[in-house]
N, CA, C and O atoms as a GROMACS GRO file, in nm:
protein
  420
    1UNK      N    1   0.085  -0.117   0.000
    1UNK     CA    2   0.000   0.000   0.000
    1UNK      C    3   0.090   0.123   0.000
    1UNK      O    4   0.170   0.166   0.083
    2UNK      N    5   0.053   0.165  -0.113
    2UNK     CA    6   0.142   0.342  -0.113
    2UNK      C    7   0.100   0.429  -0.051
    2UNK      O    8  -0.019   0.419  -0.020
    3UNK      N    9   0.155   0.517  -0.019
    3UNK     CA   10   0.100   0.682   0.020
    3UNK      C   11  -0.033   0.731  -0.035
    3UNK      O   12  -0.130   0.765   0.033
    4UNK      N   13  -0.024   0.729  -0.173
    4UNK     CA   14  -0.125   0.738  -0.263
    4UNK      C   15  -0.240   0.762  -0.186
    4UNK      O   16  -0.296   0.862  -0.142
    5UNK      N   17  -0.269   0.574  -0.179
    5UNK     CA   18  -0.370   0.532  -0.156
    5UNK      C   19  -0.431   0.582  -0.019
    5UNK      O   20  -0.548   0.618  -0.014
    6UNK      N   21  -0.364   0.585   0.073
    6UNK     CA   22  -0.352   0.633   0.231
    6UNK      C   23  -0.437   0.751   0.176
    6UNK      O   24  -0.558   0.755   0.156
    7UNK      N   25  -0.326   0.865   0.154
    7UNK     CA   26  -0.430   1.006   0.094
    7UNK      C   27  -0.508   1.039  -0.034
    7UNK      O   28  -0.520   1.146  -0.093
    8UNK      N   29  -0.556   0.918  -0.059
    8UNK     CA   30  -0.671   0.924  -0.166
    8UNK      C   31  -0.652   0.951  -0.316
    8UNK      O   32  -0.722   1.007  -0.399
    9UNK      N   33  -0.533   0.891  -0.322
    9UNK     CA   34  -0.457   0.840  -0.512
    9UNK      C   35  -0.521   0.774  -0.524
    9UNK      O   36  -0.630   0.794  -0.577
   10UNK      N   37  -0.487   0.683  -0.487
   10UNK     CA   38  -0.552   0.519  -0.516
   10UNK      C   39  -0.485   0.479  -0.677
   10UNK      O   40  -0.452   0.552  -0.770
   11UNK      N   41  -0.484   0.330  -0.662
   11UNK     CA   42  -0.450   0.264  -0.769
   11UNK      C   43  -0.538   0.268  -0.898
   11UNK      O   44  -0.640   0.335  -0.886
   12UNK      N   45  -0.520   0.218  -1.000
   12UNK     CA   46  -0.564   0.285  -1.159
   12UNK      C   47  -0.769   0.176  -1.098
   12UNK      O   48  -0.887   0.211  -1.096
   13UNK      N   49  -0.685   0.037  -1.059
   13UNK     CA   50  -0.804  -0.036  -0.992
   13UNK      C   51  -0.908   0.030  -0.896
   13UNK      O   52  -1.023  -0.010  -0.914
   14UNK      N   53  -0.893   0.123  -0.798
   14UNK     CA   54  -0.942   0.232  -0.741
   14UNK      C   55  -1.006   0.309  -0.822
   14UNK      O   56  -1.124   0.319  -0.787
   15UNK      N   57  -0.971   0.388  -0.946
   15UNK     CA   58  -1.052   0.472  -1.032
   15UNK      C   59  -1.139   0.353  -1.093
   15UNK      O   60  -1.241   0.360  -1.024
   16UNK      N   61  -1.147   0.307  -1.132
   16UNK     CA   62  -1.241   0.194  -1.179
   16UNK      C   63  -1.385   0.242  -1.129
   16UNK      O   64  -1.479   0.279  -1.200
   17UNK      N   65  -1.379   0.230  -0.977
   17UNK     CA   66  -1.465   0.198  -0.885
   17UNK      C   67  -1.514   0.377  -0.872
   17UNK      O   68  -1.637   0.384  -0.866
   18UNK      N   69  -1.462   0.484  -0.867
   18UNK     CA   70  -1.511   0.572  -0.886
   18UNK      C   71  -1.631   0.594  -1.007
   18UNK      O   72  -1.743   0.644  -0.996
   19UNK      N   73  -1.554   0.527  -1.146
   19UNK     CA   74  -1.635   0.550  -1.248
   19UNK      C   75  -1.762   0.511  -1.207
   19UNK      O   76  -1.860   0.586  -1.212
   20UNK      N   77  -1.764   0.374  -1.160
   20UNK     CA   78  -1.866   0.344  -1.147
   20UNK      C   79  -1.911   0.359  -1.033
   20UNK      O   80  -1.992   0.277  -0.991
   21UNK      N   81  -1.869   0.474  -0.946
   21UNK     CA   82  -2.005   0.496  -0.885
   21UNK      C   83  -2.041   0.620  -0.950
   21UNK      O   84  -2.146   0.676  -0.920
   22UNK      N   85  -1.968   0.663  -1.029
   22UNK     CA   86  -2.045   0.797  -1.081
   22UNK      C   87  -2.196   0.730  -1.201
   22UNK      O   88  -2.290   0.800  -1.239
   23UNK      N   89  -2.182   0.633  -1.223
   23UNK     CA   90  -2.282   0.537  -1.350
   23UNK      C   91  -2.421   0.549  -1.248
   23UNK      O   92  -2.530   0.598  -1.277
   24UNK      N   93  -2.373   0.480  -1.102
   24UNK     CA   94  -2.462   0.420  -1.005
   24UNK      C   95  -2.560   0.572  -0.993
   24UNK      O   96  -2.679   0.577  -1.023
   25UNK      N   97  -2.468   0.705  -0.936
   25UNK     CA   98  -2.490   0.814  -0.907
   25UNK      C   99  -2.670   0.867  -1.060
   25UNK      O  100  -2.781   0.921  -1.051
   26UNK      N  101  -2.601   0.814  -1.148
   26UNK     CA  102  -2.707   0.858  -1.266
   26UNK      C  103  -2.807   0.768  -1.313
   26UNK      O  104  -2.883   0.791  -1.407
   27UNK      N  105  -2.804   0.626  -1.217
   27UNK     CA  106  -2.949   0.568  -1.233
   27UNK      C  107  -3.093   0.605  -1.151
   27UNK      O  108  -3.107   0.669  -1.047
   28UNK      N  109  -3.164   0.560  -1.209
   28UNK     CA  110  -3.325   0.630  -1.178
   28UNK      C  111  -3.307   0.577  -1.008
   28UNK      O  112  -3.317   0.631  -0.898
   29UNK      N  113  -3.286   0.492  -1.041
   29UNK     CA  114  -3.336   0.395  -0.892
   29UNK      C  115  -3.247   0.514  -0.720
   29UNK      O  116  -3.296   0.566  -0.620
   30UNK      N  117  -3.131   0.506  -0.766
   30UNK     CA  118  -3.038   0.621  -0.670
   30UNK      C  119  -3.108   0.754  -0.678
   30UNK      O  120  -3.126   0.811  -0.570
   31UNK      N  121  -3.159   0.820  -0.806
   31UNK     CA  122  -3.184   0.940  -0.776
   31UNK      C  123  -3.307   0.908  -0.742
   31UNK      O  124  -3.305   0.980  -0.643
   32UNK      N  125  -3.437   0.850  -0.739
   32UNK     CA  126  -3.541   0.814  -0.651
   32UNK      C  127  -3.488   0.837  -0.542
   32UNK      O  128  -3.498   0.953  -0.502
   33UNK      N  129  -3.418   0.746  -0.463
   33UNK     CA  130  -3.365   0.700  -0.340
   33UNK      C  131  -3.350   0.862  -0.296
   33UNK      O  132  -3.432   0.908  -0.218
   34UNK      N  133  -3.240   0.948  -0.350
   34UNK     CA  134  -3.176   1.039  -0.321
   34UNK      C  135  -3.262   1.134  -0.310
   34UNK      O  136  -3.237   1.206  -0.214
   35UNK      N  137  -3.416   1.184  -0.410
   35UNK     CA  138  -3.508   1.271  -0.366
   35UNK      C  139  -3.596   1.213  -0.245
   35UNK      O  140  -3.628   1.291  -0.155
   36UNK      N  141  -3.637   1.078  -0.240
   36UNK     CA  142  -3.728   1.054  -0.108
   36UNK      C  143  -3.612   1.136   0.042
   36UNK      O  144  -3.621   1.219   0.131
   37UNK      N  145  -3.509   1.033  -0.021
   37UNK     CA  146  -3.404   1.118   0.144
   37UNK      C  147  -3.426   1.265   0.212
   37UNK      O  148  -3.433   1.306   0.327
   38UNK      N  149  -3.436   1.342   0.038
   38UNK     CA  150  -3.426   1.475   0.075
   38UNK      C  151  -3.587   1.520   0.104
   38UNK      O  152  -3.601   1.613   0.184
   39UNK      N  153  -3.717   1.455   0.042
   39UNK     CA  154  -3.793   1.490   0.147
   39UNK      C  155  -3.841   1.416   0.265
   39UNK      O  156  -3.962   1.417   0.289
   40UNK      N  157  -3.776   1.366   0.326
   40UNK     CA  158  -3.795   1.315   0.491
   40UNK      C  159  -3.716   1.389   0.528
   40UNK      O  160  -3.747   1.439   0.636
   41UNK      N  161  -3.576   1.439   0.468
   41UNK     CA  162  -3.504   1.526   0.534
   41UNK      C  163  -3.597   1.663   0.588
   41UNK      O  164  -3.601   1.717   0.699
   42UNK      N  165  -3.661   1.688   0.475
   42UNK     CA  166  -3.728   1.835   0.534
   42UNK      C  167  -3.909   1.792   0.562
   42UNK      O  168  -3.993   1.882   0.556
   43UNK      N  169  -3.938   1.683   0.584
   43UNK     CA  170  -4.012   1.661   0.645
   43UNK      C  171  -3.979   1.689   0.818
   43UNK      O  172  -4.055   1.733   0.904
   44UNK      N  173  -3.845   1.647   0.828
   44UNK     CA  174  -3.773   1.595   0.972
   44UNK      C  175  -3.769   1.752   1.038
   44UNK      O  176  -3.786   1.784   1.155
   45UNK      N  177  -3.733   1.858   0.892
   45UNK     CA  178  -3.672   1.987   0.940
   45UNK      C  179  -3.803   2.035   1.007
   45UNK      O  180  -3.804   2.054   1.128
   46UNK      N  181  -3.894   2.053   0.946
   46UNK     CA  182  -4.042   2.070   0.912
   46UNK      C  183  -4.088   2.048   1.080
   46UNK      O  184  -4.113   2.144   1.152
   47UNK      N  185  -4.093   1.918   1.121
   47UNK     CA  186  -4.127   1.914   1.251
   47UNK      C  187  -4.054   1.967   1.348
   47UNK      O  188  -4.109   2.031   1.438
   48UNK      N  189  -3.887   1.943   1.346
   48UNK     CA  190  -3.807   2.022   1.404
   48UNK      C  191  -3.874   2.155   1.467
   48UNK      O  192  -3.902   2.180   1.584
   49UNK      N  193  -3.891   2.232   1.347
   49UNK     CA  194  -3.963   2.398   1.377
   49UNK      C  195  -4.057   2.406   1.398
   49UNK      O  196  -4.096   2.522   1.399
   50UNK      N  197  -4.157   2.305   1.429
   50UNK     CA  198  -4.305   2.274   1.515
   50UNK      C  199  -4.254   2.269   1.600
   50UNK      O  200  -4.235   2.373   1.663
   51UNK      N  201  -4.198   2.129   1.652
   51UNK     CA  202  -4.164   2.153   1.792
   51UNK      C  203  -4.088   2.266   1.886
   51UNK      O  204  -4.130   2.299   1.997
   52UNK      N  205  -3.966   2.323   1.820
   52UNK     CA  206  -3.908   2.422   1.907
   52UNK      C  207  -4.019   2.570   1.932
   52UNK      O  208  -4.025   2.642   2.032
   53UNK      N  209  -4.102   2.577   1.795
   53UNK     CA  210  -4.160   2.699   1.775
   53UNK      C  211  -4.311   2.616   1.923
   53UNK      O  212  -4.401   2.675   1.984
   54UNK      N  213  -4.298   2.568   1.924
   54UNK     CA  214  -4.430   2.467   2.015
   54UNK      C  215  -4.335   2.514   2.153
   54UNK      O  216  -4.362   2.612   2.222
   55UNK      N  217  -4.239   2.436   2.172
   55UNK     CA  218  -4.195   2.479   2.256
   55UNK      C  219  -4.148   2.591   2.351
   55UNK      O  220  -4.150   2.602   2.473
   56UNK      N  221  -4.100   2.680   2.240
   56UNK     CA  222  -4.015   2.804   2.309
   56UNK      C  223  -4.170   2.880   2.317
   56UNK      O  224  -4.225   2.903   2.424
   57UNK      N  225  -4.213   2.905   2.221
   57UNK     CA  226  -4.306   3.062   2.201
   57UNK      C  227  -4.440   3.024   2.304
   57UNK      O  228  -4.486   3.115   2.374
   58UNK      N  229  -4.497   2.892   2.311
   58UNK     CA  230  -4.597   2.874   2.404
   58UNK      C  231  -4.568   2.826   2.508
   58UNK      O  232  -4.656   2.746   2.541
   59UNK      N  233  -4.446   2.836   2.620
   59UNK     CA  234  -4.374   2.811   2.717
   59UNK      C  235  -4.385   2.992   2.763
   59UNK      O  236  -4.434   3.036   2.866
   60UNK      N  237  -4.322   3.073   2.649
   60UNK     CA  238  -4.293   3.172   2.683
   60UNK      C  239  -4.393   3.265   2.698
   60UNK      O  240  -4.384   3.359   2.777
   61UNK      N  241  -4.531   3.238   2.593
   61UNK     CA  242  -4.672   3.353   2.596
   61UNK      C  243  -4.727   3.318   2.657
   61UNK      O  244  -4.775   3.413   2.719
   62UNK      N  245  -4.800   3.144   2.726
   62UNK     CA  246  -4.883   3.110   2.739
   62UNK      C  247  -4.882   3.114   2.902
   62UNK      O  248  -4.783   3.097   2.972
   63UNK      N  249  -5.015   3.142   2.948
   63UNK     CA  250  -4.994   3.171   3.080
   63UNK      C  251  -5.115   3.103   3.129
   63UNK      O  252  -5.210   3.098   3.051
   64UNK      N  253  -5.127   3.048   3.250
   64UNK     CA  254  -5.265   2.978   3.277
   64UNK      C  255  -5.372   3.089   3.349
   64UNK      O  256  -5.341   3.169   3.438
   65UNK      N  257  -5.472   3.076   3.304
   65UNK     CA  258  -5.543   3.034   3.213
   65UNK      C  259  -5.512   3.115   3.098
   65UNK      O  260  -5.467   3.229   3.114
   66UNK      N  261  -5.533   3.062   2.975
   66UNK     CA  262  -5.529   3.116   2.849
   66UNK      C  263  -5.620   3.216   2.820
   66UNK      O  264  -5.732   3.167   2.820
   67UNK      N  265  -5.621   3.328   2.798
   67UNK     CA  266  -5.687   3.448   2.737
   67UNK      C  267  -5.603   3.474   2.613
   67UNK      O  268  -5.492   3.434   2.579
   68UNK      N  269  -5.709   3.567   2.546
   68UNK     CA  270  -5.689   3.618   2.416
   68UNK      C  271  -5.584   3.711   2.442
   68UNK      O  272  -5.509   3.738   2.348
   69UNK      N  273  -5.558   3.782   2.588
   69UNK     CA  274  -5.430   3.836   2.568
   69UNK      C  275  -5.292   3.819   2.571
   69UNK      O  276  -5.199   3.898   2.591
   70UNK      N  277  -5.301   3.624   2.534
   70UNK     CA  278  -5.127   3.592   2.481
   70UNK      C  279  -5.137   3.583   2.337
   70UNK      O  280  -5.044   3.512   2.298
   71UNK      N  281  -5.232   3.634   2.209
   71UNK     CA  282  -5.228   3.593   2.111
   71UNK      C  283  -5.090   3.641   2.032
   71UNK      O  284  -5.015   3.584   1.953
   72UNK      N  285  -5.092   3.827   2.117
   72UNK     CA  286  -4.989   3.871   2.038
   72UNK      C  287  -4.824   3.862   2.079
   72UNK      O  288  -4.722   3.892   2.016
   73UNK      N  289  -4.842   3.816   2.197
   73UNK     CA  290  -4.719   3.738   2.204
   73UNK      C  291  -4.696   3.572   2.111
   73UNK      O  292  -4.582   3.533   2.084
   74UNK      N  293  -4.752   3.535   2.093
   74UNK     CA  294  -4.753   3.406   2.007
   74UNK      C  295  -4.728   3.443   1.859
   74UNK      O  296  -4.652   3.378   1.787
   75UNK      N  297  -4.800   3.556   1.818
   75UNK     CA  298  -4.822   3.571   1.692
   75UNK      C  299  -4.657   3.658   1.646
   75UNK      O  300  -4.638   3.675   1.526
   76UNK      N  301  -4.555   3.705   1.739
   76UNK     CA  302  -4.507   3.762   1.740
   76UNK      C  303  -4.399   3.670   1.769
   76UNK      O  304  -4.313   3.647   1.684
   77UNK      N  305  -4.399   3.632   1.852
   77UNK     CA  306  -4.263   3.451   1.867
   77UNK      C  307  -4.299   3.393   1.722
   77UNK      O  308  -4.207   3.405   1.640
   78UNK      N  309  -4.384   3.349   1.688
   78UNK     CA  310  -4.428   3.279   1.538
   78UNK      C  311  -4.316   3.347   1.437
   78UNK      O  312  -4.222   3.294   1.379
   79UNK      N  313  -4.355   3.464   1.436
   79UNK     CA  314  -4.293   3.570   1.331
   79UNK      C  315  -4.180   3.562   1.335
   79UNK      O  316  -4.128   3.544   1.224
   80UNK      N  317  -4.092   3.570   1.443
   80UNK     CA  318  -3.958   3.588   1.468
   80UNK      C  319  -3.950   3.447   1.419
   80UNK      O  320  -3.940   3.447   1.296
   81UNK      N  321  -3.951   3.343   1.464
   81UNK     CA  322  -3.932   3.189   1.452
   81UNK      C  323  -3.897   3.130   1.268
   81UNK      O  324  -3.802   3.074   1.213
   82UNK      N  325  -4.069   3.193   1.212
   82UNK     CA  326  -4.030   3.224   1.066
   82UNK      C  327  -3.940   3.242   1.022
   82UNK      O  328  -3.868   3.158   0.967
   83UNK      N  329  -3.911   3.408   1.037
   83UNK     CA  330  -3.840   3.497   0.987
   83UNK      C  331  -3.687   3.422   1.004
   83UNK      O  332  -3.608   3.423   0.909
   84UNK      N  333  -3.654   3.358   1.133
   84UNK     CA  334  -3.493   3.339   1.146
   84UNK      C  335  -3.491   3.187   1.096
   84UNK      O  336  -3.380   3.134   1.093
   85UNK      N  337  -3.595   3.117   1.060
   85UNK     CA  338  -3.570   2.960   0.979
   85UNK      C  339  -3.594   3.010   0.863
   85UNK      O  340  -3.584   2.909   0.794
   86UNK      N  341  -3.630   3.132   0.759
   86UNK     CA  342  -3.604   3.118   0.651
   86UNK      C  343  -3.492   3.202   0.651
   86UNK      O  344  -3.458   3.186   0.534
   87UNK      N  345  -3.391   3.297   0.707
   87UNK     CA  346  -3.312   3.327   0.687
   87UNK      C  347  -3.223   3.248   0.682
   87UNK      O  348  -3.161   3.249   0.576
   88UNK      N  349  -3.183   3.161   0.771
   88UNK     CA  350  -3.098   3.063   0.790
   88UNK      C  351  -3.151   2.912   0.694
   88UNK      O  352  -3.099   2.801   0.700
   89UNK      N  353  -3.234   2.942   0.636
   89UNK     CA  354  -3.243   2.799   0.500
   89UNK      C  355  -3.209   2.835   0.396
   89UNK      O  356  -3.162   2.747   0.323
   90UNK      N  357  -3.217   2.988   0.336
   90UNK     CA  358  -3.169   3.064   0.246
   90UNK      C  359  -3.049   3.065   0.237
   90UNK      O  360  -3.007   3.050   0.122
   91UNK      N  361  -2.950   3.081   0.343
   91UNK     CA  362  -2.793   3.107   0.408
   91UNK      C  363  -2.757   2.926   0.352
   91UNK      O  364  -2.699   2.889   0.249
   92UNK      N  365  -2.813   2.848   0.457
   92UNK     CA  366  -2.764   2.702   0.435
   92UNK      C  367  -2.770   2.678   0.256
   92UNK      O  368  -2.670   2.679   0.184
   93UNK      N  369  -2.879   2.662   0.220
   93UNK     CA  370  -2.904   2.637   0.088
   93UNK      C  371  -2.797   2.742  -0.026
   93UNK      O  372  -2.726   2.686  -0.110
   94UNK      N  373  -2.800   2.856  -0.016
   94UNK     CA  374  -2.690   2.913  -0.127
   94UNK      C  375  -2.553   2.832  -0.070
   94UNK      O  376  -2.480   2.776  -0.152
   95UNK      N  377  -2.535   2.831   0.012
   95UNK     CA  378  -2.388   2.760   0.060
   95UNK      C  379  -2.364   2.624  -0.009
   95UNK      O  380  -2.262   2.594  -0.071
   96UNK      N  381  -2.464   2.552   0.010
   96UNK     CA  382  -2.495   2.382  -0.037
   96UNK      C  383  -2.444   2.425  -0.201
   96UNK      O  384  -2.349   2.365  -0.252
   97UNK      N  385  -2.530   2.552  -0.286
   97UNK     CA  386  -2.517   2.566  -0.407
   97UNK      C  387  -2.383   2.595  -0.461
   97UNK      O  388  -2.359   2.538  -0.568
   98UNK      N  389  -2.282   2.677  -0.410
   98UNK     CA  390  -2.183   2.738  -0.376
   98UNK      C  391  -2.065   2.664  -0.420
   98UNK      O  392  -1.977   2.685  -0.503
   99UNK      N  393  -2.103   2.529  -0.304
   99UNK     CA  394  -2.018   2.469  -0.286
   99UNK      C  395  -2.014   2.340  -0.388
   99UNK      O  396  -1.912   2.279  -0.422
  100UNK      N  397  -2.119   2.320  -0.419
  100UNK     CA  398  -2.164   2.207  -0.527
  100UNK      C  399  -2.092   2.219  -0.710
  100UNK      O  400  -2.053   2.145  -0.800
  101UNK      N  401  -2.117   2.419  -0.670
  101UNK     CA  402  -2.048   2.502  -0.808
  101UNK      C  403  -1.947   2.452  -0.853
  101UNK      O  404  -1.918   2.403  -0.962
  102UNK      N  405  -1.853   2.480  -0.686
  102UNK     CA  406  -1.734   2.535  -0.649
  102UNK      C  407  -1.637   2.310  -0.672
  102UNK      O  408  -1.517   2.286  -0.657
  103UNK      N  409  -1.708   2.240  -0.696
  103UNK     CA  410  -1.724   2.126  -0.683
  103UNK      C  411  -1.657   2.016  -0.549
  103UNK      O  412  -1.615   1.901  -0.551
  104UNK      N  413  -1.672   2.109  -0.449
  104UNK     CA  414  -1.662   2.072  -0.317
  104UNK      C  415  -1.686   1.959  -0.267
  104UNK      O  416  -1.617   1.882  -0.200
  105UNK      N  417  -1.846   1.954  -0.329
  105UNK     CA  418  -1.941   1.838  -0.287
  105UNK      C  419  -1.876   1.725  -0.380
  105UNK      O  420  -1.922   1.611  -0.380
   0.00000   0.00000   0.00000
């Protein structure tokens, strides 16, 4: 075993196996596979921001007994909650793109 291989030369037998996973990478069956992943992924995200937004904002407005005067604290945690998960999916996502360009990925 050479150096190479250690830091990712690899033998001519090694590229072989790249090619073909780049073949594997462009059948139907993988990219199926690869879009279901990505929506359970943001199915997963999806609840994520139910629960914390469940958590933090009606921990923080809700007061016993409930009156109509925690709506605008709720409606106002909501907003913020929004506002900073689409900033930060916008941020993540150009980065993902960026880097995919940039051929990182």
């Amino acid at each position: 075993m050479g150096l190479s291989s250690i830091f990712g030369g690899g033998a001519p037998s090694q590229q072989k196996d790249t090619t073909t996973s780049a073949k594997a990478a462009s059948n139907p069956i993988a990219i199926e596979l690869k879009n279901q992943i990505a929506q359970e992924l943001a199915v997963a995200n999806a609840t994520e921001l139910v629960n914390k937004i469940s958590e933090n904002c009606f921990e923080k407005c809700l007061t016993f007994p409930y009156t109509s005067r925690n709506d605008p604290c709720i409606d106002q945690c909501l907003a913020k909650y929004m506002r900073s998960w689409n900033v930060i999916s916008k941020a993540y996502i150009s980065r993902i793109q960026n880097a995919s360009a940039s051929g990182e990925i």
